[in-house]
N, C-alpha and C positions, 0 to 999 in steps of 0.2 A: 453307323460309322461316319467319320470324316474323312473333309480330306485332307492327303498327308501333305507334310510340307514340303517346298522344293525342295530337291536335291542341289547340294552345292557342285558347282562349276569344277571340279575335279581333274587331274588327266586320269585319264581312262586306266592305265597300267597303276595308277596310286588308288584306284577304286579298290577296295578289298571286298566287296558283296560282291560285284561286279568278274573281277577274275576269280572267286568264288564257283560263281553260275558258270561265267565259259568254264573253269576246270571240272565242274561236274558233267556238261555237255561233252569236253573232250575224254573224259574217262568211261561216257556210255557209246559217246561214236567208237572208241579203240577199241569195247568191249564186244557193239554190234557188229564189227569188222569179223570178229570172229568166228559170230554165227552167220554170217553173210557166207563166208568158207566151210563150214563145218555142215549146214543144216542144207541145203542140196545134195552134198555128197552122203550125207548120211542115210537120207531118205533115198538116194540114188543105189544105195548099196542094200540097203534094206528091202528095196520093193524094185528091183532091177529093169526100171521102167525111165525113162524117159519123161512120160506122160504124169508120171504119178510126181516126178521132181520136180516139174514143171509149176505143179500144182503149188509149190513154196512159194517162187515168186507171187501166184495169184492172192495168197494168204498174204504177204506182205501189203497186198496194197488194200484189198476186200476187206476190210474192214469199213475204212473211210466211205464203202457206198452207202454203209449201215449206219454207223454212227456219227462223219463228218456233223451235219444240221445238227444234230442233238449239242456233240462235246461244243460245238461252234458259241451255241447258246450257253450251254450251263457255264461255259469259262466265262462269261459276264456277272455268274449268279452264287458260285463256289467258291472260299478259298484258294487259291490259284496254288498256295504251297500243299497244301495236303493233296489236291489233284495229281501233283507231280509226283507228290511221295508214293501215293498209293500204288499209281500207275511204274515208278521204278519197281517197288516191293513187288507187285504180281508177276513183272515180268522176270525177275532174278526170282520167285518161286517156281515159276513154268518151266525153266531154264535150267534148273536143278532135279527137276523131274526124270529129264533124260538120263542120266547117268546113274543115277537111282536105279532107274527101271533097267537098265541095261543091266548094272549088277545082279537085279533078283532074275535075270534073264524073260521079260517081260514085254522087254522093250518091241514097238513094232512099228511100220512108216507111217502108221492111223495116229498114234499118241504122237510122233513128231511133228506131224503137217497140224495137229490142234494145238501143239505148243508153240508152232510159229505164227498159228493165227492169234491168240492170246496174248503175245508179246505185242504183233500187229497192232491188236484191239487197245492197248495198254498203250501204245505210239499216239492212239489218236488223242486220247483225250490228253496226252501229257505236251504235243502240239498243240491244243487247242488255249493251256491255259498258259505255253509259253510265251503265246505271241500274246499274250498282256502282260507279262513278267516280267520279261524286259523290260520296256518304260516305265514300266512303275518303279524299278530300281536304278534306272539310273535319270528319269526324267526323256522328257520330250528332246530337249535342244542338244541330247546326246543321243541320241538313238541310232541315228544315223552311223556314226563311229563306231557307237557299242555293238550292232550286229555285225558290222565289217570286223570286228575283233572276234568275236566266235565265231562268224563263219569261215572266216580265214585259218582261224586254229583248228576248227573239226576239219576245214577239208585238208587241211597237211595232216593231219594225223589218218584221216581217210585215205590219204597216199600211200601212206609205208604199214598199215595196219592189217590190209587184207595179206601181204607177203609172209609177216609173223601168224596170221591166223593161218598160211595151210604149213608151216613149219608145227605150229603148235597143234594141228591134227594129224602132220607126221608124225608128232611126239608123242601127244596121248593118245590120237584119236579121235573122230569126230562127235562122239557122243561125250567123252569127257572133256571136251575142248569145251564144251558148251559150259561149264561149272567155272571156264574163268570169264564170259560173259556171266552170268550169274553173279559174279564176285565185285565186277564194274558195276551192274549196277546199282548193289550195295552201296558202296564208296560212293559211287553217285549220290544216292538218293542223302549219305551223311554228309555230302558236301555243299548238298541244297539245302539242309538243315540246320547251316550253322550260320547262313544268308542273314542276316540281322534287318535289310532293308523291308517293309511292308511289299507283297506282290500283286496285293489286292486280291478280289475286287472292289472299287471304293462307289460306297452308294453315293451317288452326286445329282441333288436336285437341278431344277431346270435352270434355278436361279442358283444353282452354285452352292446353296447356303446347305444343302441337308439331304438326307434320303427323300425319294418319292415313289410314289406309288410304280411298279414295275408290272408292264404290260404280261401278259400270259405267255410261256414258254413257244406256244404254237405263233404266237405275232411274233415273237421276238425271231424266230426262224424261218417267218415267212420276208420279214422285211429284210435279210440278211439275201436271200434268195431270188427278191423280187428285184435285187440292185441289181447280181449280178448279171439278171435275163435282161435288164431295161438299159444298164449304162454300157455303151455301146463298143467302146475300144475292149473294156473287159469279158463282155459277151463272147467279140469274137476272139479273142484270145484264148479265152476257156472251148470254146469250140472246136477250134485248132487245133488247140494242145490234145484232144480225145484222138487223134489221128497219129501222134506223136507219142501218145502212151499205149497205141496199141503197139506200136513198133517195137517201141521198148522194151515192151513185157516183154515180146517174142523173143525178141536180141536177150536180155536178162536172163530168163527163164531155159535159153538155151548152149548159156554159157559153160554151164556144168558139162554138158553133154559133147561141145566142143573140145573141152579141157579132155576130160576121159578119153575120148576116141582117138587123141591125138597123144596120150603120155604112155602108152604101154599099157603093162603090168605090173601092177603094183600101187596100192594108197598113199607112199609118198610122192608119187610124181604128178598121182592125180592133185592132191593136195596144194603142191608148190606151184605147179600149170595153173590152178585156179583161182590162186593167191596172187600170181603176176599181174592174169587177165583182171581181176580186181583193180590191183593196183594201178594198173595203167585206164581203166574206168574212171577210175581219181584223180588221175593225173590231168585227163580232159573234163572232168568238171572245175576244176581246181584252175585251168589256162583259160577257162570259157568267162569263169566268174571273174579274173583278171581283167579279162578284154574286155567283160561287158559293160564298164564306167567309158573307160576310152569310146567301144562302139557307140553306146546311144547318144553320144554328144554329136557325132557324126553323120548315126543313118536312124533314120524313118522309125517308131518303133514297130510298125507292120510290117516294113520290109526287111527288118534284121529278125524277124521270127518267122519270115518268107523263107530269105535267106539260110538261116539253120534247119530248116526242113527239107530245103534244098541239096542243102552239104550231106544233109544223112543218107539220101537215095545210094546215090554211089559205095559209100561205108558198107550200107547193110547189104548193098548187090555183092561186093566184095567177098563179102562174108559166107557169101550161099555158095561159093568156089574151094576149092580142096586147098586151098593158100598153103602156103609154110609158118609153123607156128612163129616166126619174127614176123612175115607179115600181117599175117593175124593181129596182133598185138598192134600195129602201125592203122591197121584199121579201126579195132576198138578205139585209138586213143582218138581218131577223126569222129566217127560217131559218138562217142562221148561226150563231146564239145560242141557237137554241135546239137545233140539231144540236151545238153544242159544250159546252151543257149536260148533255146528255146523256153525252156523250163523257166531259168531267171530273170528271162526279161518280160513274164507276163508277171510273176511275185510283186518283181520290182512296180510296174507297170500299176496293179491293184492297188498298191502298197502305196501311191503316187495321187492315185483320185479316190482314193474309198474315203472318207469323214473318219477321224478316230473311235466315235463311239462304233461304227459296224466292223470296225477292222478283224474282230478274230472271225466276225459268223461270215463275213464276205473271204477272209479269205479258207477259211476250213469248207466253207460250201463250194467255190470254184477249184479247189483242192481235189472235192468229191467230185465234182464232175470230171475233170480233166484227168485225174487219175483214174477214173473209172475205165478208161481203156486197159490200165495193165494187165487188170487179171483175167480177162478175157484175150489178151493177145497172150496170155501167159499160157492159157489152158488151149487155144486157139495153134499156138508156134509149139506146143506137145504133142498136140495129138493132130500134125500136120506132120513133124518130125516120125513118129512111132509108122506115121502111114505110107509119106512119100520121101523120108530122109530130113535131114537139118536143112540138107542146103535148098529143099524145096520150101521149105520153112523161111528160110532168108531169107528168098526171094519173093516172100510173100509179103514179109515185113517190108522190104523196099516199096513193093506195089503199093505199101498203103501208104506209107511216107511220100510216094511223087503222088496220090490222090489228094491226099491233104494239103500238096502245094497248089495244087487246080480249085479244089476247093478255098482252101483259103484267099486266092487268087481275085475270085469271085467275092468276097464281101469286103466291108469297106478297110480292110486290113492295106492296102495298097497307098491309101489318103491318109494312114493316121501316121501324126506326128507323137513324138513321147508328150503323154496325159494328154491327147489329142479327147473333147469327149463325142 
């Protein structure tokens, strides 16, 4: 292959590839909204467990400990558009399994927690090869813009999408809710299909001029891995962030269980209770990633991911209290923001000293590790819930969030400036 030629200097809203890709992003985030509402409560109704709904959130993330290093490498070495198709199409077949199964009355919480993992599994590599998909479609000296334009369009539709998904599982239900996630990501994957730009990957010699010899998959995943242990702001960011995604999970994984205990009886109230807390989950990732251009011109990049781990203590202590469901909701939106502050400002942060050629294995590998806490606080804040209640569960999440600020206290996170190395 070659390489492609520049892309012309464009506005961004006159790109047609361009709001292409955001409209297929924003038609699978509306879609994922849905089973983000639907596939807790479902497995929560099926297997009347706590412990065992818990277990979704851990599928959501358990993938990436397995495959991150791998999809990180091959999205340098595959087709980047077939990556993406493949991975929409398995996931809209998983997806349509449920409702199936439900009709031949088959259905059980064992086939749904493997359809959430599968979809999971189908995330990672379809991350792995969009973080080269972008620049190649719209070039380098636009990248910048072009992700601030689909991230800003999935997280507003992030906002109001989880409230129509437990409306749409009051409607159908949660096992046929899941057939209109299925149907997004159809339309998805034909709306990345009609992308006309090249997504790569483009084999480019040393000298620019041609392909060259490509070291073996296992270097190619070591030298992605070896960066992020060696260079030292990113290190301890990813470190940090494992203390911040056990919280999470727990907070996440126990959202469902919230919702329920506090809506009566009855699946519409559970539905729309857990469609709100959603929504308002969105809403402070959504105000976090606002703030976070204004903050890091301001503060420290160690100290504003001090700071967000700080703000989340109190949130998730909150949480572990019999609150009134409005204030409930006023605390999700605080830990939200500030678990997603966290979250964005080490992306941003990698994103800022990584070299372009390791950018997808550097960041799907510090992805794997920093995520690697959720599914373990996932399964950890379950069967802490099923044993000594949620709200001991909360407070457990707290505890690890004010350790993680002691912790992170302690490395050179205190001294680093933004791309501090």
């Amino acid at each position: 292959m070659s390489t492609a030629p520049p892309v012309a200097a464009r506005p961004l809203l006159h790109d047609r590839d361009l709001l292409l890709f955001a409209a297929a992003r924003v038609v699978a985030v509306a879609g994922s909204a849905v089973t983000g509402v639907a596939m807790p409560l479902l497995v929560l109704q099926l297997s009347g467990s706590a412990f065992v709904a818990a277990l979704v959130a851990a599928a959501q993330v358990a993938p990436y400990l397995v495959l991150g290093l791998l999809a990180g490498a091959m999205a340098d070495r595959w087709p980047r558009r077939r990556v993406m198709l493949a991975a929409q199409l398995t996931s809209a077949a998983a997806l349509l399994s449920v409702p199936l199964a439900q009709a031949a009355g088959a259905l059980t919480s064992t086939h749904a927690l493997v359809v959430a993992l599968v979809v999971a599994s189908a995330f990672v590599w379809f991350d792995a090869a969009a973080f080269g998909a972008l620049p190649a479609i719209v070039g380098r000296e636009r990248i910048v813009a072009a992700n601030s334009l689909v991230w800003t369009s999935t997280t507003l539709v992030g906002i109001g999408a989880p409230a129509l998904g437990g409306l749409l599982v009051a409607w159908l239900g949660s096992a046929s809710a899941l057939a209109v996630d299925a149907a997004a990501y159809v339309a998805a994957a034909a709306l990345l299909l009609v992308v006309t730009a090249p997504m790569g990957p483009l084999a480019v010699g040393r000298d620019g001029a041609g392909p060259s010899p490509r070291p073996t998959l296992r270097a190619d995943v070591a030298e992605g891995l070896r960066f992020v242990l060696r260079q030292p702001v990113v290190r301890d960011l990813t470190l940090v962030g494992v203390g911040n995604s056990v919280a999470g999970g727990a907070v996440t994984a126990l959202l469902v269980v919230l919702a329920v205990d506090g809506a009566g009886t009855g699946a519409v109230g559970e539905g729309q209770r857990y469609g709100v807390m959603l929504a308002v989950v969105a809403v402070g990732g959504f105000l976090a990633a606002s703030a976070l251009p204004w903050l890091a011109r301001r503060v420290p990049t160690g100290w504003l991911t001090l700071g967000g781990l700080a703000l989340g203590v109190p949130a998730v202590a909150g949480l572990a209290g019999s609150a009134p469901y409005p204030v409930v909701l006023v605390l999700l939106l605080a830990w939200s923001g500030a678990h997603t502050l966290v979250v964005l400002n080490g992306i941003a942060t990698r994103q800022r000293v990584t070299p372009d050629p390791l950018q997808a294995r550097v960041n799907t590998t510090a992805r794997m590790i920093a995520w690697g806490g959720t599914p373990f606080g996932a399964v950890l804040g379950g069967a802490a819930a099923e044993t000594v209640g949620v709200g001991a569960a909360m407070a457990g999440a707290a505890v690890v969030l004010a350790l993680s600020v002691v912790a992170g206290a302690g490395t050179g996170l205190r001294h680093r400036a933004f791309g501090a190395e």
